[in-house]
C-alpha positions in Angstrom: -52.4 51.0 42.2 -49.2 53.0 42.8 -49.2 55.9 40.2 -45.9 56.4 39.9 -45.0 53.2 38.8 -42.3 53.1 35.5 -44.4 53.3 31.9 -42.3 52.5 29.2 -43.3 52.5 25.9 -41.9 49.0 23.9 -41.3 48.0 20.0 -42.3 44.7 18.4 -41.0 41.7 19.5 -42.0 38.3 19.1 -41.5 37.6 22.7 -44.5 39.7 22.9 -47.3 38.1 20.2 -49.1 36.5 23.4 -49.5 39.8 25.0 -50.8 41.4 21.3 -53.3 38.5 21.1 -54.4 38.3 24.6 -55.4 41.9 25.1 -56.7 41.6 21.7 -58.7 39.0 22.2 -60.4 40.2 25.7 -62.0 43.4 24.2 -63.1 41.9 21.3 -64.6 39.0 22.9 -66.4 41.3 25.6 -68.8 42.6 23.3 -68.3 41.4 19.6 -67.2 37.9 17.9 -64.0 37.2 17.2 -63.7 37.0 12.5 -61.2 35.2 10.7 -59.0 38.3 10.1 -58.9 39.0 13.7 -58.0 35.2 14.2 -55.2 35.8 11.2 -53.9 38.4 12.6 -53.3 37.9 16.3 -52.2 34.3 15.4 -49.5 35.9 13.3 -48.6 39.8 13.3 -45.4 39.4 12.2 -46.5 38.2 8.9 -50.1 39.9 8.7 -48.5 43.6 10.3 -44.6 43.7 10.4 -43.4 41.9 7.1 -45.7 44.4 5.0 -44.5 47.8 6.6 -46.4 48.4 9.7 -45.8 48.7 13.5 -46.6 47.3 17.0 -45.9 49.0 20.0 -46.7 48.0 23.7 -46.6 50.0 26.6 -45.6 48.8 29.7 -46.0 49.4 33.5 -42.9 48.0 36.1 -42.9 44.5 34.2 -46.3 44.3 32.9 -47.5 44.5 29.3 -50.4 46.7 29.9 -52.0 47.6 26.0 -50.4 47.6 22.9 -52.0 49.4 18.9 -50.3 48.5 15.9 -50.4 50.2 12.3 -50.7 48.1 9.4 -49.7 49.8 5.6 -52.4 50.5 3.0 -50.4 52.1 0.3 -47.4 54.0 0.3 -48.9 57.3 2.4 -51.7 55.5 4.1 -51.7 53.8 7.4 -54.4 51.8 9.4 -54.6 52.0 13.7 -55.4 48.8 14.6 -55.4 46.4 17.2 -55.2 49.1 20.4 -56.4 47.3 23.6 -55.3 48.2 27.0 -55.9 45.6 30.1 -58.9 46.8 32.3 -56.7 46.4 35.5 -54.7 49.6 33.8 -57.6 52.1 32.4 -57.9 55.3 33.1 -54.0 56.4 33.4 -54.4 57.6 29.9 -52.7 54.5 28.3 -54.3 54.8 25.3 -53.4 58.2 24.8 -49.6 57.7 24.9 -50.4 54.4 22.8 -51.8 56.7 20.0 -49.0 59.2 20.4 -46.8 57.6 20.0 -47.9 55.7 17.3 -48.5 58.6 15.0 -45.5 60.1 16.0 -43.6 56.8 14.7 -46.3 56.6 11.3 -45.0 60.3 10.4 -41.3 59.8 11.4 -41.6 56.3 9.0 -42.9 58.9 5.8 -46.3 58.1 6.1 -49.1 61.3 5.8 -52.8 59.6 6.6 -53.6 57.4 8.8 -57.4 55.9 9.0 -58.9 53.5 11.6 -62.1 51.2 12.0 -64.6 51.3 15.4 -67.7 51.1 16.9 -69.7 54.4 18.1 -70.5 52.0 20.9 -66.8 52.2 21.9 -67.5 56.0 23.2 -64.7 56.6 25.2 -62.0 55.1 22.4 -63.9 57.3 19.7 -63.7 60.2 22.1 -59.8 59.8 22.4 -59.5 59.3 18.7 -61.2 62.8 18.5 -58.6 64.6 20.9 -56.1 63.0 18.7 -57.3 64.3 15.9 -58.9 61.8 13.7 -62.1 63.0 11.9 -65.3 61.0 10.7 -65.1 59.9 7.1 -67.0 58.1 4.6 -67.3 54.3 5.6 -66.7 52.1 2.4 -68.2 48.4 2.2 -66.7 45.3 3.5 -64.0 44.9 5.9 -65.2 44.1 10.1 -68.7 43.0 10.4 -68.4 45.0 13.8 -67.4 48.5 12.2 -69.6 51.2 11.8 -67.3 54.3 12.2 -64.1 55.2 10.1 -61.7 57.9 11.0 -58.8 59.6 9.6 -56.2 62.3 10.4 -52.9 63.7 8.3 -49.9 62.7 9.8 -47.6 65.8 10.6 -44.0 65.6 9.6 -42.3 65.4 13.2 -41.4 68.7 14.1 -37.6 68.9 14.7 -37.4 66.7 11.6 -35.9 69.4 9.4 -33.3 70.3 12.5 -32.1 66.7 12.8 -31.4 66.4 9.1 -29.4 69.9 9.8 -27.5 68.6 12.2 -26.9 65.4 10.4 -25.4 67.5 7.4 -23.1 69.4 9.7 -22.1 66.3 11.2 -20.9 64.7 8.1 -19.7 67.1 6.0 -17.7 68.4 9.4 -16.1 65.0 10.0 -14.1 64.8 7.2 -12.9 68.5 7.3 -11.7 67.5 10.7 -10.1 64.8 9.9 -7.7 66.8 7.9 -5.7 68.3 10.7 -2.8 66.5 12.2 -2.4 65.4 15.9 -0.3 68.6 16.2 -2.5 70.9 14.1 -5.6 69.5 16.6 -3.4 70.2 19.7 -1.9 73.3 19.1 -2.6 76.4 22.1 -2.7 79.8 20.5 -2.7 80.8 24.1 -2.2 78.9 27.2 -5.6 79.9 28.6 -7.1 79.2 25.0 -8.5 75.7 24.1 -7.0 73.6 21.3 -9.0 72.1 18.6 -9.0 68.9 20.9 -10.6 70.5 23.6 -13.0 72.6 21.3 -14.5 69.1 20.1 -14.0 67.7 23.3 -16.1 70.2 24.9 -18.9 69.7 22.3 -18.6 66.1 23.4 -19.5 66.8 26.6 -22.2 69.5 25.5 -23.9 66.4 23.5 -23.9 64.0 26.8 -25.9 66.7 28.6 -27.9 67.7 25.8 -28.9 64.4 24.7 -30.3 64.0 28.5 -31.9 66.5 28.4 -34.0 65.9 25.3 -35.2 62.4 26.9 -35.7 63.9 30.6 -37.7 67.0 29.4 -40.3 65.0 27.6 -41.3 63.0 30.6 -42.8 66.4 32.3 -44.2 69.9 32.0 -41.9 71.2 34.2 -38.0 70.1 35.3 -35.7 71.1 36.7 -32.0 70.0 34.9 -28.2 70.2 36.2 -26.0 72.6 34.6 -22.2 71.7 33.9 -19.1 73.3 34.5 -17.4 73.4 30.6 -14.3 74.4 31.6 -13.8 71.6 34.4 -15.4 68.8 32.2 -12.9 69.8 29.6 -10.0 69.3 32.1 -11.3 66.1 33.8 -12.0 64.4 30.6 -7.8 65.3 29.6 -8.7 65.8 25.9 -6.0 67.6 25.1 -4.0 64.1 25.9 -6.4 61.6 24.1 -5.8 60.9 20.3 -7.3 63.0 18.0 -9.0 60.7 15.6 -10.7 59.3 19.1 -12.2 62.6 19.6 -13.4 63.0 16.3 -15.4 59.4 16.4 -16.8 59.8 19.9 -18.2 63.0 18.6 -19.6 62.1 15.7 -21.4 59.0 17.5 -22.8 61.0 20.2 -24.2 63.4 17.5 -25.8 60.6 15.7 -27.6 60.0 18.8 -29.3 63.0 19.5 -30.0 63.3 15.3 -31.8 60.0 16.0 -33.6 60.9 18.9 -35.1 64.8 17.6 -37.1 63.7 15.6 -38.9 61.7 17.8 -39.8 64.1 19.9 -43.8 64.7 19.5 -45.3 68.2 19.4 -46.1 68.2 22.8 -42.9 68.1 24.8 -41.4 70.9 22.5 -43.0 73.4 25.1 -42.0 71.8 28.3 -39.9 74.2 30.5 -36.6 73.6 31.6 -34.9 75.4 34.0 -30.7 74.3 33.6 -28.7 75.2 36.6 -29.1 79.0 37.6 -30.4 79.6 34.2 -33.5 81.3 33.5 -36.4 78.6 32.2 -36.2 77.3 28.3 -38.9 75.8 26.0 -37.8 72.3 25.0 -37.8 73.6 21.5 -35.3 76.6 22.4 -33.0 73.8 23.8 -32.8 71.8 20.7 -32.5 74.9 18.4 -29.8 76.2 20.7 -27.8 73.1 20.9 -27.1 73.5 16.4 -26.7 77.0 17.4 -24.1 76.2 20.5 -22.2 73.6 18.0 -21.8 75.8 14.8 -20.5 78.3 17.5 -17.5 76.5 18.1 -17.0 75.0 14.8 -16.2 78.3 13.2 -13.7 78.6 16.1 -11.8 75.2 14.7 -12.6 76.3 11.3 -12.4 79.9 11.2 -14.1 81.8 7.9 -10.6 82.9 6.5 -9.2 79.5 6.7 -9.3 77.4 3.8 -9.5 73.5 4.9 
């Protein structure tokens, strides 16, 4: 099978039950019985998983549903893995491993701090995964799958640019308004011809969110890439911000800022110390790229708003 084939990782859908119970329902069936609550829930995961706080994720290869896991809420810190199954015909690409990722990535980023799960010691290489993820061996209560003879757990880490995307988010919103203060003149004004106006200022942080926001979703997919660099003051002049309405500026901003404070937290552990090399530059960490991009847009906020000014 062709390696480089697309993997994409895919939320809940109903569209997808079928795939949730059929790969299910083929691991199960290979060397245990299926029980009632299995029955229960791959008949229904909407109303047994989704409707009570939990997740289902399915990852994908080209157009193939290829495994899927699922969480399913305990109480209000504690999650369950369940439900991860991964079509023979796709084993040993490591599958599994983005599954669980990915899904405590989305279990932290959703407030939860435990997460347990259920197996067999017969499963060997599953509890071996589980291990490299983390999870440690716990006391086994009573009840629950007949088939069970192994429970796990691992704390669930807040996600680590968590704190930086709610920074950003502040800046965003408390900035907005402030901008929305000046006039169209005030926002175009030249102090010099060779200076930019507050229109271009925002305008060129714009364009610094378009190339960082590609950056954060092309640096996870490798250890090492290589990223374009982009001419600031050329964007600036191509994009004519100094002619496009003020108020326009200040929304596209915003939106594409809401992006990237949506997507930074997302962004697991691992990927944080992927290198980067951008343009002629000497190679970044992941991590220095988000950190720099609050640092790059406070930069040129204090230029619009300068310290003595009072907006």
């Amino acid at each position: 099978m062709n390696e480089a084939n697309d993997i994409r990782i895919l939320s809940w859908h109903p569209a997808y039950q079928k795939d949730f119970e059929q790969l299910n329902s083929a691991w199960i069936k290979k060397d245990y019985t299926l029980e009632p609550i299995d029955i229960a829930v791959l008949g229904n995961p909407e109303e047994h998983i989704i409707n009570h706080g939990g997740d289902i994720i399915f990852v994908a290869v080209d157009d193939k549903i290829a495994g899927t896991v699922a969480y399913k809420q305990l109480n209000e810190d504690t999650v369950e893995m369940t439900k991860m199954a991964v079509d023979e015909s796709f084993q040993g690409r490591k599958l599994g491993w983005l599954l669980g990722c990915t899904l405590l990535l989305r279990a932290a980023e959703a407030g939860f701090s435990r997460m347990v799960l259920y197996s067999n010691t017969k499963q060997a290489t599953a509890i071996n995964m589980y291990r490299k993820l983390g999870f440690e061996e716990v006391e086994l209560e009573k009840g629950g799958y007949e088939r069970c003879n192994i429970k796990m757990a691992i704390a669930l880490e807040k996600p680590p640019l968590g704190d930086l995307s709610k920074k950003l988010w502040e800046v965003v919103e408390a900035t907005t308004e402030k901008l929305l203060r000046f006039s169209e003149e005030e926002a175009s004004e030249k102090r010099l011809p060779s200076k930019w106006s507050k229109k271009e200022i925002l305008g060129h942080l714009i364009d610094s969110a378009v190339n960082n926001y590609t950056r954060f979703v092309r640096a996870q997919h490798a250890e090492y890439v290589e990223l374009p660099g982009y001419n600031q003051d050329f964007w600036v002049e191509v994009r004519a911000y100094q002619r496009t309405d003020w108020k326009e500026i200040i929304n596209i901003w915003r939106i594409q800022n809401l992006h990237i404070v949506r997507i930074l937290p997302l962004i697991p552990a691992r990927a944080l110390q992927h290198i980067c090399v951008i343009g002629p530059n000497a190679p970044v960490s992941l991590q220095y790229i988000a950190e720099d991009y609050l640092r790059h847009l406070n930069h040129h906020l204090a230029q619009i708003f300068p310290v003595h000014a009072n907006y």
